[in-house]
PyMOL Python script that loads the backbone (N, CA, C, O; Angstrom):
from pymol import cmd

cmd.read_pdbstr("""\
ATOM      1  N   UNK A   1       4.775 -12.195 -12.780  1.00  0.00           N
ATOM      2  CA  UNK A   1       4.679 -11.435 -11.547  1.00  0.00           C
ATOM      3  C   UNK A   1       4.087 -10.063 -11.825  1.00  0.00           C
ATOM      4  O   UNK A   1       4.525  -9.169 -12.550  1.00  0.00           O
ATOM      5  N   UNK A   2       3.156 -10.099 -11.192  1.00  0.00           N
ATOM      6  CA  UNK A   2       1.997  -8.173 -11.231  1.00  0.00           C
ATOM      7  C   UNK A   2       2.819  -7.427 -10.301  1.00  0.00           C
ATOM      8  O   UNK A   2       3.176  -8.188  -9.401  1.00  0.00           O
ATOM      9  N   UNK A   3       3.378  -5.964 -10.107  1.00  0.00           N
ATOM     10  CA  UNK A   3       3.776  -5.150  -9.419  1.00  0.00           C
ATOM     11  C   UNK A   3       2.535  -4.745  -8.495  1.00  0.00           C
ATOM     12  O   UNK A   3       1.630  -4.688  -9.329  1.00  0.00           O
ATOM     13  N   UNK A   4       1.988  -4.443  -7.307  1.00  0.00           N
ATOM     14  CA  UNK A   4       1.302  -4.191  -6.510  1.00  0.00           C
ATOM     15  C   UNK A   4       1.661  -2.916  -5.150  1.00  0.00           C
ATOM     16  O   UNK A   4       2.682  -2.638  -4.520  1.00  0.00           O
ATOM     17  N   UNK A   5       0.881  -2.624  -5.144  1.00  0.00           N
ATOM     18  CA  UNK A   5       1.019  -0.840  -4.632  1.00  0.00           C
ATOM     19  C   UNK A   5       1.493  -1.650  -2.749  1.00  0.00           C
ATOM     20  O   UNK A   5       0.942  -2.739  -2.588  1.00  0.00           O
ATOM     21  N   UNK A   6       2.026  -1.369  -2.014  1.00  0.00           N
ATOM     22  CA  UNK A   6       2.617  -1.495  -0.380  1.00  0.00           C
ATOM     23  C   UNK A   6       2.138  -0.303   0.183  1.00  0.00           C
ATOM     24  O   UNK A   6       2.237   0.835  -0.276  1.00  0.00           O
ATOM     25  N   UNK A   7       1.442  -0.792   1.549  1.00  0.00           N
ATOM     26  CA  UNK A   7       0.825   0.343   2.309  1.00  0.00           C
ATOM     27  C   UNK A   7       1.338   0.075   3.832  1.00  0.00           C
ATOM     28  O   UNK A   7       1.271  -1.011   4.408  1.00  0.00           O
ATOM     29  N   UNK A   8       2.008   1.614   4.513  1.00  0.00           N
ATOM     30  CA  UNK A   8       2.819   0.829   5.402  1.00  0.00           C
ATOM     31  C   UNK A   8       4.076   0.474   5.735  1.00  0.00           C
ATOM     32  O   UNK A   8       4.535  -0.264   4.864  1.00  0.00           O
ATOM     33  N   UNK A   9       4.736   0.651   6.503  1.00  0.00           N
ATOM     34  CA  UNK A   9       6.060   0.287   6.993  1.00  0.00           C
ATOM     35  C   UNK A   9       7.429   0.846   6.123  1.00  0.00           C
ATOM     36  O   UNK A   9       7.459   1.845   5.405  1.00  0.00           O
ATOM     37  N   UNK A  10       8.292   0.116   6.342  1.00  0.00           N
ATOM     38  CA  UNK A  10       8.851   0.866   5.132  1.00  0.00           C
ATOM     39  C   UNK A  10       9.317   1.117   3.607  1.00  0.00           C
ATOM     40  O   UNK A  10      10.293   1.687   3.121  1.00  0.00           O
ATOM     41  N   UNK A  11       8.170   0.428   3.043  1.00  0.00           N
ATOM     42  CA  UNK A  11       7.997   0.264   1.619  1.00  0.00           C
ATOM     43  C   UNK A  11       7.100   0.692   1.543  1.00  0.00           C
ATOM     44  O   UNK A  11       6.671   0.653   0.390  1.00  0.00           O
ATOM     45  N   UNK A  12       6.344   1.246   2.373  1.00  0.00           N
ATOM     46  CA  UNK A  12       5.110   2.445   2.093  1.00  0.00           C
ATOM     47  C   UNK A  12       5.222   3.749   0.842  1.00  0.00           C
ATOM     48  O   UNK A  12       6.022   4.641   0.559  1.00  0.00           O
ATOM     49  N   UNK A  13       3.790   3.190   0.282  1.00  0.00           N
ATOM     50  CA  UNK A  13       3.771   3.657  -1.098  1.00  0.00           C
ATOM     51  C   UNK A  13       4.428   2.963  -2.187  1.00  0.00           C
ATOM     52  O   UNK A  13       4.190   3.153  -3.380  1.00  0.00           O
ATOM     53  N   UNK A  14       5.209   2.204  -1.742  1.00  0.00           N
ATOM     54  CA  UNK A  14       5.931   1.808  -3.526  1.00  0.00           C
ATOM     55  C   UNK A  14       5.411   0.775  -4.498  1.00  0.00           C
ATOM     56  O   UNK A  14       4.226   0.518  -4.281  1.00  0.00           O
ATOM     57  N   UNK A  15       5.903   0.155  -5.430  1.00  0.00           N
ATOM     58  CA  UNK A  15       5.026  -0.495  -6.036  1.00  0.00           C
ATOM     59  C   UNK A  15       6.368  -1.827  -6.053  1.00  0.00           C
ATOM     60  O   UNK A  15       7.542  -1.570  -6.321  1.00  0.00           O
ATOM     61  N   UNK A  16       5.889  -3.107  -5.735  1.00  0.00           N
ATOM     62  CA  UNK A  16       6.991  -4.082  -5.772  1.00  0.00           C
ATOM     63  C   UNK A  16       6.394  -5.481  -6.304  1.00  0.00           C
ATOM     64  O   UNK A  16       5.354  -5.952  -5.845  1.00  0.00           O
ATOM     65  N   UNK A  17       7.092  -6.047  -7.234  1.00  0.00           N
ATOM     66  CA  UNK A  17       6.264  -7.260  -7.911  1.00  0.00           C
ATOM     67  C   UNK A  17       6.345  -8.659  -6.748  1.00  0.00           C
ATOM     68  O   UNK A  17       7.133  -9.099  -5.911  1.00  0.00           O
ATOM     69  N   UNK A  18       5.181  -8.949  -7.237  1.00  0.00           N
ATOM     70  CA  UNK A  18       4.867 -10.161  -6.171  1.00  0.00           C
ATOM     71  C   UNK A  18       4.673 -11.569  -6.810  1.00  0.00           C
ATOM     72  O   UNK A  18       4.477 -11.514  -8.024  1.00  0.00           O
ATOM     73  N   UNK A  19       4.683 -12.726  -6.308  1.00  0.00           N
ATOM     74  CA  UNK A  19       4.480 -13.856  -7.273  1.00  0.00           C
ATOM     75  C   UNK A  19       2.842 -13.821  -7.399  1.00  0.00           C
ATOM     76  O   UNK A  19       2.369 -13.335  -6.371  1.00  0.00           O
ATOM     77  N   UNK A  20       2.074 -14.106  -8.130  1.00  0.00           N
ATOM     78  CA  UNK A  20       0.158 -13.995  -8.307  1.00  0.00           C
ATOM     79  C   UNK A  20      -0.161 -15.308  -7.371  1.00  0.00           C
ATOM     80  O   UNK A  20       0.196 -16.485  -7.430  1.00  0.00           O
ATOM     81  N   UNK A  21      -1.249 -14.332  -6.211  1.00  0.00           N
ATOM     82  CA  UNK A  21      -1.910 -15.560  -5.060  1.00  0.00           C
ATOM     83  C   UNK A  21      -1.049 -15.630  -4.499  1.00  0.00           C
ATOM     84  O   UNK A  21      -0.854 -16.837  -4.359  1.00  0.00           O
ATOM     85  N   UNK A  22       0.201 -14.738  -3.697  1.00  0.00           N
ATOM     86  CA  UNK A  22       0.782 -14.977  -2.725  1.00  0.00           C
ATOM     87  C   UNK A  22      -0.167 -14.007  -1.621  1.00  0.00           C
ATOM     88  O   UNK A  22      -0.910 -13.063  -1.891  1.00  0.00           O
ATOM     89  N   UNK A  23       0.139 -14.582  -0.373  1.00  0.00           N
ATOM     90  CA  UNK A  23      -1.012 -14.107   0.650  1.00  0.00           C
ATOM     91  C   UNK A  23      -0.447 -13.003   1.591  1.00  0.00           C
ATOM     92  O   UNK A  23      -1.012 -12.004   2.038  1.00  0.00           O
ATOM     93  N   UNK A  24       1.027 -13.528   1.798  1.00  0.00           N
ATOM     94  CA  UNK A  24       1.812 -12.493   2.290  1.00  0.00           C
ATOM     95  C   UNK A  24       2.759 -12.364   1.587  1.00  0.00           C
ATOM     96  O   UNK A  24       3.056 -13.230   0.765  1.00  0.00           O
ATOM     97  N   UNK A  25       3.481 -11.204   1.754  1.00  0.00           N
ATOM     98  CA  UNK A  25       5.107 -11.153   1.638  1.00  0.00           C
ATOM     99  C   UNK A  25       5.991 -10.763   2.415  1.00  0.00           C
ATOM    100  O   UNK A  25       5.675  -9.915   3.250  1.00  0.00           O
ATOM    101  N   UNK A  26       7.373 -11.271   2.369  1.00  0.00           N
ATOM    102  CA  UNK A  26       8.331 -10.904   3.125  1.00  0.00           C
ATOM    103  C   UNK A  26       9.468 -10.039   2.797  1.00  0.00           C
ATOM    104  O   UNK A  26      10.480 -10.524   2.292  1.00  0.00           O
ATOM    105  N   UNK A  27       9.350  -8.635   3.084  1.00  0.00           N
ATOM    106  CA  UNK A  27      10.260  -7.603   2.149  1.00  0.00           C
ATOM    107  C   UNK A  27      11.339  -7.434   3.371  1.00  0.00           C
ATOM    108  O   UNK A  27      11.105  -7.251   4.566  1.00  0.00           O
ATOM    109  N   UNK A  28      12.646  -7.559   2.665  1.00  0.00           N
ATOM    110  CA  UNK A  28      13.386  -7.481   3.419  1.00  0.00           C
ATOM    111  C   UNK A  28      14.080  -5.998   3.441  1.00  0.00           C
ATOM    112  O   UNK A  28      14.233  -5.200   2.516  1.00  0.00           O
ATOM    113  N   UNK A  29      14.490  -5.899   4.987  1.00  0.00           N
ATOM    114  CA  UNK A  29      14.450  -4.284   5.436  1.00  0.00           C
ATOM    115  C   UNK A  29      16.098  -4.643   6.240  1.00  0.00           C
ATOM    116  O   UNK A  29      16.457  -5.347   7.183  1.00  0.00           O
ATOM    117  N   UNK A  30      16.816  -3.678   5.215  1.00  0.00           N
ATOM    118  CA  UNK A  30      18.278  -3.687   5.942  1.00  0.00           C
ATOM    119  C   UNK A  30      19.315  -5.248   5.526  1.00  0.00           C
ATOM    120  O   UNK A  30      18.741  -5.906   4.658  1.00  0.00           O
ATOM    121  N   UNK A  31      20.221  -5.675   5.838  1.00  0.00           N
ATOM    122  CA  UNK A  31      20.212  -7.143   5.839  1.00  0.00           C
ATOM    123  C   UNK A  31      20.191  -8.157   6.889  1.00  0.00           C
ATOM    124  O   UNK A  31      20.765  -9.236   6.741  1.00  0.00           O
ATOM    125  N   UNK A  32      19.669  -7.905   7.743  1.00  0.00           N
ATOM    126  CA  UNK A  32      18.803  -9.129   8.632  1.00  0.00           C
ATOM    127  C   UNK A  32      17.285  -9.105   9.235  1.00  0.00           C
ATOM    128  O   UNK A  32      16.852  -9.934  10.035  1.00  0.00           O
ATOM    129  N   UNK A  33      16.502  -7.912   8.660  1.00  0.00           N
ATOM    130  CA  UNK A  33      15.589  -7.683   9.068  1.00  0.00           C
ATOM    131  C   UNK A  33      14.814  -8.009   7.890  1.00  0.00           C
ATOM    132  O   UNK A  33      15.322  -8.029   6.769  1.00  0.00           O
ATOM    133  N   UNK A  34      13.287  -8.330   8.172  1.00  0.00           N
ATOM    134  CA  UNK A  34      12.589  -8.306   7.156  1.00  0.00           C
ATOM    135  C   UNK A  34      10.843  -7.316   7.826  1.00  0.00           C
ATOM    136  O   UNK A  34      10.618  -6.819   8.930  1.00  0.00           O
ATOM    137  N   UNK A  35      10.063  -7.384   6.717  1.00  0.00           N
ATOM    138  CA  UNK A  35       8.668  -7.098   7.359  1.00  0.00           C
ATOM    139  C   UNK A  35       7.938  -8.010   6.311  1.00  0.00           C
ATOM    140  O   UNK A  35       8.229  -8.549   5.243  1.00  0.00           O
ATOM    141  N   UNK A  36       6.793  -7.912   7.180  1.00  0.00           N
ATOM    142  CA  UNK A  36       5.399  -8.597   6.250  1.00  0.00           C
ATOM    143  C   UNK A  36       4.731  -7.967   5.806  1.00  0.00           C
ATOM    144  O   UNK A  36       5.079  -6.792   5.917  1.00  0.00           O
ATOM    145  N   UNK A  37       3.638  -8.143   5.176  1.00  0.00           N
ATOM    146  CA  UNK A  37       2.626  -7.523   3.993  1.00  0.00           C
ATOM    147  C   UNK A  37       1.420  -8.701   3.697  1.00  0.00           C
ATOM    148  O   UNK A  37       1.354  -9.909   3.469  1.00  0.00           O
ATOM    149  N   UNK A  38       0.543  -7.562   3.852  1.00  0.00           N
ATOM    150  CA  UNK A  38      -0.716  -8.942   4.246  1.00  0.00           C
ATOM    151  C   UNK A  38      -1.453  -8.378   2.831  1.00  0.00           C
ATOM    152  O   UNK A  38      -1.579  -7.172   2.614  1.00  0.00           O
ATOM    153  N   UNK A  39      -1.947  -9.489   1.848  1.00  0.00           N
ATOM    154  CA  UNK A  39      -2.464  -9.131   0.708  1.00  0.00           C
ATOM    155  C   UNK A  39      -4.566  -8.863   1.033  1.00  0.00           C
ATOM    156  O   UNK A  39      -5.428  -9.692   1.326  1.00  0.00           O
ATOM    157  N   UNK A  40      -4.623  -7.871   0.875  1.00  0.00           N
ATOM    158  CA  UNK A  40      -5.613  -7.066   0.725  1.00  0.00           C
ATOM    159  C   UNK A  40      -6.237  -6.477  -0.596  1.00  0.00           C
ATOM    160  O   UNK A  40      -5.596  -6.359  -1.640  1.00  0.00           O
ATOM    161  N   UNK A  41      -7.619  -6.103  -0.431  1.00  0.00           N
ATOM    162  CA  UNK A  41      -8.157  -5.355  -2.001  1.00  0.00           C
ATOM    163  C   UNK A  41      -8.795  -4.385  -1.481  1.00  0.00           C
ATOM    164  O   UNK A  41      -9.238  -4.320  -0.334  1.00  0.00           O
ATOM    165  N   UNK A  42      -8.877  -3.289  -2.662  1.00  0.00           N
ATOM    166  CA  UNK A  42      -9.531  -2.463  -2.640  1.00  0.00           C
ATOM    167  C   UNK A  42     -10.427  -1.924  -3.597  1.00  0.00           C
ATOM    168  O   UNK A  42     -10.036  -1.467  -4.671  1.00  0.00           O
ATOM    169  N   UNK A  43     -11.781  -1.967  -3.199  1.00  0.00           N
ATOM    170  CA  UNK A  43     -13.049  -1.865  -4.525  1.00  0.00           C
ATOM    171  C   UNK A  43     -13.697  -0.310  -4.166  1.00  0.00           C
ATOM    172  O   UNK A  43     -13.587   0.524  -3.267  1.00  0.00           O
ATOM    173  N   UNK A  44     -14.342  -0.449  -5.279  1.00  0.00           N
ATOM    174  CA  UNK A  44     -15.296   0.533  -5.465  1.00  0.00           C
ATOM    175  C   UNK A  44     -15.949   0.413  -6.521  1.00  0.00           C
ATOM    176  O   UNK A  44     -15.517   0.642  -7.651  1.00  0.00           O
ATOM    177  N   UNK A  45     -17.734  -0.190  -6.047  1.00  0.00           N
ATOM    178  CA  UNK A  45     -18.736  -0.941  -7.141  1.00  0.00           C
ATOM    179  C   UNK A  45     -17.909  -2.544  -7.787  1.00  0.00           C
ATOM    180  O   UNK A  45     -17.600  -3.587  -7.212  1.00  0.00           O
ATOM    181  N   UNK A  46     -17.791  -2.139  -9.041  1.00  0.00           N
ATOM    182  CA  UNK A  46     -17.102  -3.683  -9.593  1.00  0.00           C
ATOM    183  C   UNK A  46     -15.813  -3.353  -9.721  1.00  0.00           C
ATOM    184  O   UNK A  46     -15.182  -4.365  -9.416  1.00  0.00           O
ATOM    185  N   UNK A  47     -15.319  -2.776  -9.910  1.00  0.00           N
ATOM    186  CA  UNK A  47     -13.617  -2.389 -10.037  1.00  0.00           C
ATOM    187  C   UNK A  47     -12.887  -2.939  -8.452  1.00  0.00           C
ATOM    188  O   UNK A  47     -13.452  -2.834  -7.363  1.00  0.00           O
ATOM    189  N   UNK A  48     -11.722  -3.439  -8.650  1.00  0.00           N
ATOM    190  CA  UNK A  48     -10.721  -3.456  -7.611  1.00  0.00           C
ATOM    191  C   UNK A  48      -9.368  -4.022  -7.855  1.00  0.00           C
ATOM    192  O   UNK A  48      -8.979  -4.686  -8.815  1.00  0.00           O
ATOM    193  N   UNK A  49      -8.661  -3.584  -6.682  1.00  0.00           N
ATOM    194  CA  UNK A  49      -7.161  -4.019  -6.989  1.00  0.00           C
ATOM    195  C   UNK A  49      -6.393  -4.701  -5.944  1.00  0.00           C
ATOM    196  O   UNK A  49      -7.009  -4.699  -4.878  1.00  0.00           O
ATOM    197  N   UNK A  50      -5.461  -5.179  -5.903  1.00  0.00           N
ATOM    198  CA  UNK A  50      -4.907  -6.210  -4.686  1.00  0.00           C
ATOM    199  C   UNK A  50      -3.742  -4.984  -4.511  1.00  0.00           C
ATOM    200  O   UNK A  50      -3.166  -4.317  -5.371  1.00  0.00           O
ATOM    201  N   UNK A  51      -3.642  -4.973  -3.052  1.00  0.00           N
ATOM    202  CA  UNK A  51      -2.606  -4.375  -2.425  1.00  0.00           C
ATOM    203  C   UNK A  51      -2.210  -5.224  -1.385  1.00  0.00           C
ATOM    204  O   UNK A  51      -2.786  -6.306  -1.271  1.00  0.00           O
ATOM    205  N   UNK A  52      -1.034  -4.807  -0.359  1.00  0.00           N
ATOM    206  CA  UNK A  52      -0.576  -5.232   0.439  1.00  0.00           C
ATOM    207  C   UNK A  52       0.133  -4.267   1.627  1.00  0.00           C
ATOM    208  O   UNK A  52       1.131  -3.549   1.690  1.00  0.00           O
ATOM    209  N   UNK A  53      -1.035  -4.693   2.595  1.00  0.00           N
ATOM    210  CA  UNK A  53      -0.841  -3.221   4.087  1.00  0.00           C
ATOM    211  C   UNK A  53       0.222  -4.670   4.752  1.00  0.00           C
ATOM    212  O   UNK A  53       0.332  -5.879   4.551  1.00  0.00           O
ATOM    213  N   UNK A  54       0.927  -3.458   5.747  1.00  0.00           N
ATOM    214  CA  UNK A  54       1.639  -3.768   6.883  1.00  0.00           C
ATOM    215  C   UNK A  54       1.359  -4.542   7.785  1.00  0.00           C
ATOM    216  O   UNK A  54       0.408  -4.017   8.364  1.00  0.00           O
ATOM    217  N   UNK A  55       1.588  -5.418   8.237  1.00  0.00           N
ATOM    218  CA  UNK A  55       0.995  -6.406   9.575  1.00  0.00           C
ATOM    219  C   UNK A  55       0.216  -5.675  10.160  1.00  0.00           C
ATOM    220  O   UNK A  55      -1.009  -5.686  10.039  1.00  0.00           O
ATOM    221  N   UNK A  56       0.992  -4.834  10.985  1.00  0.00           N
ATOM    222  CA  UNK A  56       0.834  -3.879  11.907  1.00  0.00           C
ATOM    223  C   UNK A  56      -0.574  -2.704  11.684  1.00  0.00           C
ATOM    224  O   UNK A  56      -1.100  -1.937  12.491  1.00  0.00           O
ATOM    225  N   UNK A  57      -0.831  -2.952  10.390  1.00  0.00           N
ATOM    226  CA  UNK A  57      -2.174  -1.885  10.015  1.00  0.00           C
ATOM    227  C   UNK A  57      -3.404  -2.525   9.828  1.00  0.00           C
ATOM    228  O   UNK A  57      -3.383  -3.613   9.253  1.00  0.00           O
ATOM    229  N   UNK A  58      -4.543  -2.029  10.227  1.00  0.00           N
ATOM    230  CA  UNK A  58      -5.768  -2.311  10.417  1.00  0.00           C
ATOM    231  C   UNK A  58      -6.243  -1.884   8.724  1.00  0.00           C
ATOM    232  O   UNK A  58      -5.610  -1.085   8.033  1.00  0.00           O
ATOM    233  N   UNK A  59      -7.489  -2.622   8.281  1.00  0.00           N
ATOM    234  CA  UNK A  59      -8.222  -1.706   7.280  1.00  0.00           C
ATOM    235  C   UNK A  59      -8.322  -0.476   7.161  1.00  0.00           C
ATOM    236  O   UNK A  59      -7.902   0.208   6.227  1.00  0.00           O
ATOM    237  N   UNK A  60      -9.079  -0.011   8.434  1.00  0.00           N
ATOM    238  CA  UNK A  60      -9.468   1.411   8.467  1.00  0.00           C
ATOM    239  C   UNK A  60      -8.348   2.530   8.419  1.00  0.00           C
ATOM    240  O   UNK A  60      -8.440   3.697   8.038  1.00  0.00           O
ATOM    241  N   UNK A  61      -7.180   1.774   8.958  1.00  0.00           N
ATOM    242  CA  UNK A  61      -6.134   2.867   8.772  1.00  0.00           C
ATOM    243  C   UNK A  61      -5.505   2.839   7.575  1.00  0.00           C
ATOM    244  O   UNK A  61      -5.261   3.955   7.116  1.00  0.00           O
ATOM    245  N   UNK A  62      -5.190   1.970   6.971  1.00  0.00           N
ATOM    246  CA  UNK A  62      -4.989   1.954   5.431  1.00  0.00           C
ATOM    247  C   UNK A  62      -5.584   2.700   4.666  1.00  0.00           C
ATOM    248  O   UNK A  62      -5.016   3.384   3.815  1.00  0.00           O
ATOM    249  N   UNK A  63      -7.121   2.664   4.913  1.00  0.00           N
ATOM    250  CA  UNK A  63      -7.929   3.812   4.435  1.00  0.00           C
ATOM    251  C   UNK A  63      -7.625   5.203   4.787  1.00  0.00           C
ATOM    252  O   UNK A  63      -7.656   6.121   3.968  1.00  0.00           O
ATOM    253  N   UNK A  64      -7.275   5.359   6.267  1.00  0.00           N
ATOM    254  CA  UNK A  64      -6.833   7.084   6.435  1.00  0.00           C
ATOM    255  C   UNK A  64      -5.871   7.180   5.921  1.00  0.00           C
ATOM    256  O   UNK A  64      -5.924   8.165   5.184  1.00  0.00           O
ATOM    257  N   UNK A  65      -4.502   6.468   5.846  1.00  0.00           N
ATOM    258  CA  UNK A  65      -3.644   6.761   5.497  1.00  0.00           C
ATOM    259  C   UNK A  65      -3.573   7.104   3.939  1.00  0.00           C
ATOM    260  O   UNK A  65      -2.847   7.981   3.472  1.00  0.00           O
ATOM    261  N   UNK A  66      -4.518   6.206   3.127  1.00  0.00           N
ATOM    262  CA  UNK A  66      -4.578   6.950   1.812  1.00  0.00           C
ATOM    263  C   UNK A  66      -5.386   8.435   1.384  1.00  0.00           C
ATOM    264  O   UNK A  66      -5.129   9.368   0.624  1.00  0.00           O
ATOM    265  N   UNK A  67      -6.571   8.066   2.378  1.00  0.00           N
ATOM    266  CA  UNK A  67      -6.961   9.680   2.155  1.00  0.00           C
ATOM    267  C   UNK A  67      -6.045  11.036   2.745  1.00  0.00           C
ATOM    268  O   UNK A  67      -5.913  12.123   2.181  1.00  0.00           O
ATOM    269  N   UNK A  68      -5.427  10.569   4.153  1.00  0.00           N
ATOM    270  CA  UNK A  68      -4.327  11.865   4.180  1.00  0.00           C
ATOM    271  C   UNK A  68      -3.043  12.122   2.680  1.00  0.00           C
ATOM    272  O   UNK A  68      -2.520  13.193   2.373  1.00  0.00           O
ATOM    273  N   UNK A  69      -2.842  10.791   2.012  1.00  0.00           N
ATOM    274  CA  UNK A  69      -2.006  10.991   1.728  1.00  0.00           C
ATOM    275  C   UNK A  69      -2.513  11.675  -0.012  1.00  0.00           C
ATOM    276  O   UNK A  69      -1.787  12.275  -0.805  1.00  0.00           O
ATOM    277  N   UNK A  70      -3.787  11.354  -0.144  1.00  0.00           N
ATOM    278  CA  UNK A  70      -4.263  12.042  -1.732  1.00  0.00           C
ATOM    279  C   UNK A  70      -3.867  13.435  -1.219  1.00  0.00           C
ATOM    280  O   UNK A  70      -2.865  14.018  -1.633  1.00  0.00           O
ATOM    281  N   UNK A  71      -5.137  14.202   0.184  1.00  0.00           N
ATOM    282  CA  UNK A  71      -5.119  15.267   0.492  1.00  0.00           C
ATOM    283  C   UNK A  71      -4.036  16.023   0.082  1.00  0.00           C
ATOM    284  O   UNK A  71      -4.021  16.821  -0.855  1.00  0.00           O
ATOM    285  N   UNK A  72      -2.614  15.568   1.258  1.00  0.00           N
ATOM    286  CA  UNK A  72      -1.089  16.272   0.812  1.00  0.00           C
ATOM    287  C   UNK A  72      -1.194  16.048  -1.033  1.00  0.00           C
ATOM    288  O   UNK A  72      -1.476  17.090  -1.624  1.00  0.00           O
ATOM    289  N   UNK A  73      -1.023  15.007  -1.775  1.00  0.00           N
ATOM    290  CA  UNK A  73      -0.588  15.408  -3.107  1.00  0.00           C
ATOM    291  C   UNK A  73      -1.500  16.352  -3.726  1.00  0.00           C
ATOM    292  O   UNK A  73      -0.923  17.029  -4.576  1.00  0.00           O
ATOM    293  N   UNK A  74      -2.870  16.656  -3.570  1.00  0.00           N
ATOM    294  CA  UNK A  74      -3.656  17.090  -4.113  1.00  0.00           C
ATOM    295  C   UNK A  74      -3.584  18.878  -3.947  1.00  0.00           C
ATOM    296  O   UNK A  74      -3.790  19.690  -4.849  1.00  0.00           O
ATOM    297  N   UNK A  75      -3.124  19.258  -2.095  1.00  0.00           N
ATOM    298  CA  UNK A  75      -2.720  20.652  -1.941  1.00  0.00           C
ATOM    299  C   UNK A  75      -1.561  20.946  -2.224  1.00  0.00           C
ATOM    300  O   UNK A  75      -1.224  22.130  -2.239  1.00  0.00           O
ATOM    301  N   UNK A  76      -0.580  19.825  -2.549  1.00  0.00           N
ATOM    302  CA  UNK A  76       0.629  19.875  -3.445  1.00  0.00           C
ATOM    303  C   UNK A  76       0.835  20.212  -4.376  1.00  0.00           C
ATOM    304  O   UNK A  76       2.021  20.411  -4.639  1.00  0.00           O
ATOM    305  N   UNK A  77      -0.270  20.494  -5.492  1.00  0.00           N
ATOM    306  CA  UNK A  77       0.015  20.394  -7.035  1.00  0.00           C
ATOM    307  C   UNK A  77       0.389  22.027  -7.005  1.00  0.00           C
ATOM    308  O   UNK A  77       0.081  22.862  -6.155  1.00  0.00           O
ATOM    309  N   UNK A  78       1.087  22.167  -8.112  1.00  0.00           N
ATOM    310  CA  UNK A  78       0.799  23.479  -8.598  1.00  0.00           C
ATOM    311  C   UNK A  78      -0.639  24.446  -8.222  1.00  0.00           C
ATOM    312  O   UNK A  78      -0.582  25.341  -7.379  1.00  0.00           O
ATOM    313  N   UNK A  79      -1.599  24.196  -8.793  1.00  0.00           N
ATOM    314  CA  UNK A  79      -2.688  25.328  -8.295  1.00  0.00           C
ATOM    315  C   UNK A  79      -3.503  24.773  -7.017  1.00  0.00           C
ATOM    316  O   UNK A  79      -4.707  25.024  -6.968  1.00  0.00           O
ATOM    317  N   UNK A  80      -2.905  24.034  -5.986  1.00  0.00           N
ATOM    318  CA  UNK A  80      -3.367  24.227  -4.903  1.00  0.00           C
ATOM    319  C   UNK A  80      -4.704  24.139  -4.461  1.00  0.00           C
ATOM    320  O   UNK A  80      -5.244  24.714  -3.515  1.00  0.00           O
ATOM    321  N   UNK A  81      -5.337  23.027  -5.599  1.00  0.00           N
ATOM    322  CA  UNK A  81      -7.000  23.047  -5.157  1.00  0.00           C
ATOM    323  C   UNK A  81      -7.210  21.201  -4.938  1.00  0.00           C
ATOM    324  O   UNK A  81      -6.618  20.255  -5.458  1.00  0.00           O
ATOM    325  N   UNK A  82      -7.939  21.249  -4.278  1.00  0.00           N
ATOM    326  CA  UNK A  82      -8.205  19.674  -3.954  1.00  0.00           C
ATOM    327  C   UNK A  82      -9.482  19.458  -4.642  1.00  0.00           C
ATOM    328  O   UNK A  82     -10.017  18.350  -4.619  1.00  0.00           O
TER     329      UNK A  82
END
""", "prot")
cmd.dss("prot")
cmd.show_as("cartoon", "prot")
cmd.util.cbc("prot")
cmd.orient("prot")
């Protein structure tokens, strides 16, 4: 089992192992609730990695949501430069 980055809901951001070639997952939230996770990649040129966004999230917002979220860590650091 590979650990894989969650984008989304409320395992947003974490990293949780998955079985390899599962398409979704079902993370369970509370004890009778669960959510889904739709397996997705993300490239740039030949490099890429499998993640897994929220039902509920589109591509493109997966994408904002990671660039807002570099932004905050990046004006976060100590010297404050992005």
């Amino acid at each position: 089992m590979q650990t894989h980055l969650f984008i989304g809901g409320t395992h947003d951001g974490l990293n949780s192992p998955v079985t390899d070639g599962q398409v979704e997952a079902r993370i369970p939230v509370g004890v009778t609730d669960s959510e889904v996770y739709i397996r997705d990649s993300l490239s740039v040129g030949d490099a890429s990695f499998t993640i897994y966004r929220h039902e509920a999230l589109t591509s493109a917002q997966v994408l904002d949501r990671m660039v807002a979220y570099y932004v905050a860590w990046s004006l976060n650091r100590p010297d404050g430069h992005r």
